[in-house]
N, C-alpha and C positions, 0 to 999 in steps of 0.2 A: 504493500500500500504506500511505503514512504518513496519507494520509487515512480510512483504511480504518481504521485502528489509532485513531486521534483517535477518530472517529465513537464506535468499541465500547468504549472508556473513559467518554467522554462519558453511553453509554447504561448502563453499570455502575453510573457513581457517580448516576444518575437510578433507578436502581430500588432504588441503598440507601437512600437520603434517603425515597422514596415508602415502601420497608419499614420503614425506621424511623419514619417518623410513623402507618403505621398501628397499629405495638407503643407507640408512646408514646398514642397513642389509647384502645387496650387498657386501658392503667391509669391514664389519666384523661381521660374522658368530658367531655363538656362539651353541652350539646344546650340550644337555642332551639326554645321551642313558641310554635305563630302559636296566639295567642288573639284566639277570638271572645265578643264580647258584644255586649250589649245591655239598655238603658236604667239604664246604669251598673252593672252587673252582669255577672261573666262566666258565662258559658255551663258548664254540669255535662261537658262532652262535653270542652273545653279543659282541666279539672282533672284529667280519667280519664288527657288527653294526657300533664300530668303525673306523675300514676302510671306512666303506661308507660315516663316514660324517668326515671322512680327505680329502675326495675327495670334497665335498663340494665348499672349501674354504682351501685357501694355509693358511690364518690369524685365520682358525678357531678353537676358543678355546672351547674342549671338555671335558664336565665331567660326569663321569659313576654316578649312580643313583640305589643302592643298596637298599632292605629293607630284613626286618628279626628278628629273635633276638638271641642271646647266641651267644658262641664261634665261631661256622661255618662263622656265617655273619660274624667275624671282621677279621677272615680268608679270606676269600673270597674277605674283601676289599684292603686287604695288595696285594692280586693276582692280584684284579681289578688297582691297583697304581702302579704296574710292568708289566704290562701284553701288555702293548701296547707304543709305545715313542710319540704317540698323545697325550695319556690323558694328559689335564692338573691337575685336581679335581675330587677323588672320593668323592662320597656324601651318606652319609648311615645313615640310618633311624631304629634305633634298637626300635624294641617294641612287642610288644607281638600282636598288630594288626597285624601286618605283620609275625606273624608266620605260615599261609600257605597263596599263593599268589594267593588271591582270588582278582578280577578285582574291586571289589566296594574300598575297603581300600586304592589300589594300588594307583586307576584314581584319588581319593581326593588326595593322594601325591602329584601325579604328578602334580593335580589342585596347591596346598598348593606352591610347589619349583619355579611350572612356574611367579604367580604371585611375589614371588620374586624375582626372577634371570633375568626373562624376555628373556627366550633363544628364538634365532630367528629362533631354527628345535628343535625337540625331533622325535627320534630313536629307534624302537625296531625294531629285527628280525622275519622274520614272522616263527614263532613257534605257538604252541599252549600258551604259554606263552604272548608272542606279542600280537598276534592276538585277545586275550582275553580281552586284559590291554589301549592296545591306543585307540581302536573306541571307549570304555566309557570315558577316559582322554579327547578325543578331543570332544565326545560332552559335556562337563561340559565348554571346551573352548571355545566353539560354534566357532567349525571350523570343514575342512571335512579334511581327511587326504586319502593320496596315497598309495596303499599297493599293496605287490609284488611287489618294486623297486629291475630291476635288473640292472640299468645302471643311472649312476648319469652324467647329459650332463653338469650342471651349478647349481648354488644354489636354481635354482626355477623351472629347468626342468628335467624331469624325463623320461625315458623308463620302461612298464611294461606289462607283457603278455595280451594277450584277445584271448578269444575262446579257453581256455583248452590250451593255449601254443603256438596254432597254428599261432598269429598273434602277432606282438608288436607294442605298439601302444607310441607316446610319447605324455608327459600330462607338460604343464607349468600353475606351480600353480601360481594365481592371489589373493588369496583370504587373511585374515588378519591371524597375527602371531601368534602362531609360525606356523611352516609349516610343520606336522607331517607324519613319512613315517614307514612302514615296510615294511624290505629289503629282501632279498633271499639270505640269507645267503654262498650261493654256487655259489653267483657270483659277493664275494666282498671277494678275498682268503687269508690269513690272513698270513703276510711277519714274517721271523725269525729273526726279528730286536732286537737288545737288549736294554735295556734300562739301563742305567746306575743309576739315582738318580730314584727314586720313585715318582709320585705325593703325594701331600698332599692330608690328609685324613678329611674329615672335617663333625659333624654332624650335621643332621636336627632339626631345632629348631621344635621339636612338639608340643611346650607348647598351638598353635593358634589350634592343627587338635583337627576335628571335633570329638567327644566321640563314638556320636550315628552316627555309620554307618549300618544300617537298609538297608541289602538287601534282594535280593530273592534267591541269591545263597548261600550255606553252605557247609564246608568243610567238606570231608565225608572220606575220605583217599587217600591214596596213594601207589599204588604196581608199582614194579618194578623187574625187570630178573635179577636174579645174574650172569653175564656172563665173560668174561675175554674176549670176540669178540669186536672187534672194535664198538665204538657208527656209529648207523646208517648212520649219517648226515655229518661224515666226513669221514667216510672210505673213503680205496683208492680202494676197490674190495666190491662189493656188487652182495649177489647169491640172488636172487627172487622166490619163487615159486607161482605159481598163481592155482586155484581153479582143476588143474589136476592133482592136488595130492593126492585130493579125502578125506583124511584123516589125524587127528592131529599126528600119528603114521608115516604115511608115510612120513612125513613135516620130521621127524628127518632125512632124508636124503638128506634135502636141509644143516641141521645143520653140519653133519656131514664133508659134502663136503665145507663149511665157514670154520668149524676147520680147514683141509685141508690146503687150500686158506690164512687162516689166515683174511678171510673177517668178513664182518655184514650180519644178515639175514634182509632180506627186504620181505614183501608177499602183493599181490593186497587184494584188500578191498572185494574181494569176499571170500578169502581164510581165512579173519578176521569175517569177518559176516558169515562164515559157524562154527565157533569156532577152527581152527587149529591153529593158536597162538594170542597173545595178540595184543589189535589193534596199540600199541606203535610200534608194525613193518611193521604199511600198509604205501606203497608209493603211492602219488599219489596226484588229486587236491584239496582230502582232506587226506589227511596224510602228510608225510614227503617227502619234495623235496631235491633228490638223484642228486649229478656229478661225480662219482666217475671216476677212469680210466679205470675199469672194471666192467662192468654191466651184471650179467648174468642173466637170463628171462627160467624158466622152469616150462611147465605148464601155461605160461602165454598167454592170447590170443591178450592181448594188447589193451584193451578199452580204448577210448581217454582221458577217465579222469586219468586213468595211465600213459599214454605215458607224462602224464603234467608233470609230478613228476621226470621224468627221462629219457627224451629227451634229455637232457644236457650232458649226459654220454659220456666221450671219445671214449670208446670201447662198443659195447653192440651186444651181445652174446644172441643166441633165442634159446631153444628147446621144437618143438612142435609138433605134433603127425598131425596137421591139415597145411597142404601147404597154405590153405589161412587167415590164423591166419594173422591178421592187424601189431603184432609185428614183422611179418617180412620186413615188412616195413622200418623199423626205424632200424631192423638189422642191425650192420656190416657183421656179421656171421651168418647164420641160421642153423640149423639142423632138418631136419623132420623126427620125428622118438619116437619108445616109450621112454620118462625119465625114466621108469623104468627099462631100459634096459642101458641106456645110463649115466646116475647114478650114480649106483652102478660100470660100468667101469669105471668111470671119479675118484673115490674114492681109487679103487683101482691101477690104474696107477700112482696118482701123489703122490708126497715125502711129507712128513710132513712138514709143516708150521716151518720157524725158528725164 
């Protein structure tokens, strides 16, 4: 019995301590966002992160969480210390582990700063980045984290899609700290506040991280489009073409008419797994989620796992050759009719992009 008694004392004064740290949590916030960049620049999708957890907490102090190595990174941090008038702390981690941003070296970071800092959220955007980076960080934390946050109600409840978009659902997290999210970047919009004084920049002591980081995954390269079109994920016009274009040749005339536009090219995951362009342009529940002001859809039939991706669109503009193409649905505008016809006038009618 007296061990019996010990034990349920023991388990008392563990559930006041866990209570009371998550009320002191409550009213002051503290939250690390993994920021991604590149070529000394951070990334619009890692600023939104910050948005999202200013929304948090009016007291919450935030610090961006850079890794890398050489000149770029300490670029990138000086951006990251300007770039928002939330941050308080950028935190950068220079080493030659972290020169491609593979998710095993990352999650030990992020394991290595939490057990120091003790922040009560940590933030990425859901990218392929994000997405990659926190589910291995939170299970080394043994916690579960929330992803696809696109509405922040309170510092412990959350709204996030279900069923391809079709539904939202809100989720209050209970479980122990920190309380890890990625967000949707396209529904946290990023204000042109200026900031006057920089935050401080300060580095990670690596002298404790681990040597042998032994994964399964390996860096193999990195390709990218050389384009002068606006990045997909923030345009303000994005053209689409989806798998009735038939061909990577005909696709130039979804390009042509973005020059135009002055838009991003965006194409369904059919039009990527047929080989028409690189899969860095599929929209959708697994590619990149699209809100732009202008969303145009050609060739698209509109399968639900797309419409995930860019249901959000202000404007959204259909042309399809089939009347009951699902994307007319979700139309503002439809038009039924050959793209190949309709095109090549659309290109020819409108004035050059200024």
């Amino acid at each position: 019995m007296a061990i019996i008694e010990v034990m349920l004392r023991s388990l008392r004064s563990r559930s006041i301590v866990t209570a009371s740290r998550r009320i002191t949590t409550l009213r002051f916030a503290s939250t690390l966002v993994l920021t991604e960049h590149d070529g000394g620049s951070v990334k619009s999708s890692s600023v939104s992160a910050v948005v999202a957890a200013r929304s948090l907490s009016e007291d919450n102090s935030i610090a961006m969480l850079l890794a890398g190595s050489g000149p770029s990174l300490q670029e990138a941090a000086a951006h990251a210390a300007s770039c928002h008038p939330s941050v308080s702390q950028v935190l950068v981690a220079d080493s030659d582990k972290f020169k491609y941003p593979l998710a095993e070296p990352w999650a030990k970071l992020v394991e290595l700063v939490q057990q120091k800092d003790e922040y009560s959220h940590i933030i990425a955007a859901s990218s392929s980045f994000g997405k990659n980076i926190l589910p291995r960080a939170a299970s080394l934390l043994d916690v579960s984290p929330i992803t696809d946050v696109v509405e922040i109600s309170g510092s412990h409840q959350f709204v996030r899609p279900i069923y391809a978009g079709n539904a939202l659902c809100t989720v209050r997290y209970t479980g122990d700290l920190p309380c890890m999210l990625t967000i949707r970047s396209t529904s946290f919009l990023v204000s042109t506040e200026a900031r006057s004084v920089a935050a401080p920049i300060s580095q990670v002591d690596l002298s404790t991280f681990n040597e042998d980081i032994a994964g399964r995954s390996r860096y193999v390269s990195h390709s990218t489009q050389d384009t002068e079109r606006p990045d997909l994920g923030n345009a303000r016009i994005v053209v689409t073409g989806g798998r009735g274009l038939k061909s990577a040749e005909n696709f130039r005339m979804i390009e042509k008419l973005a020059e135009k536009l002055g838009a991003a090219v965006g194409a369904t995951r059919a039009a990527v797994d047929a080989g028409f362009v690189p899969n860095e342009l599929q929209i959708g529940q697994t590619g990149k989620i699209v809100a732009p002001e202008l969303y145009m859809a050609f060739g698209v039939s509109g399968a639900i796992q797309h419409l995930a991706g860019m249901r959000d669109s202000r404007v959204i503009v259909a042309v399809n050759k089939d009347s009951d193409a699902p994307i007319f649905q979700v139309a503002d505008y439809g038009l039924v009719g050959d793209l190949f016809e309709i095109v090549p006038e659309l290109i020819k009618k409108l004035p050059e992009a200024k």
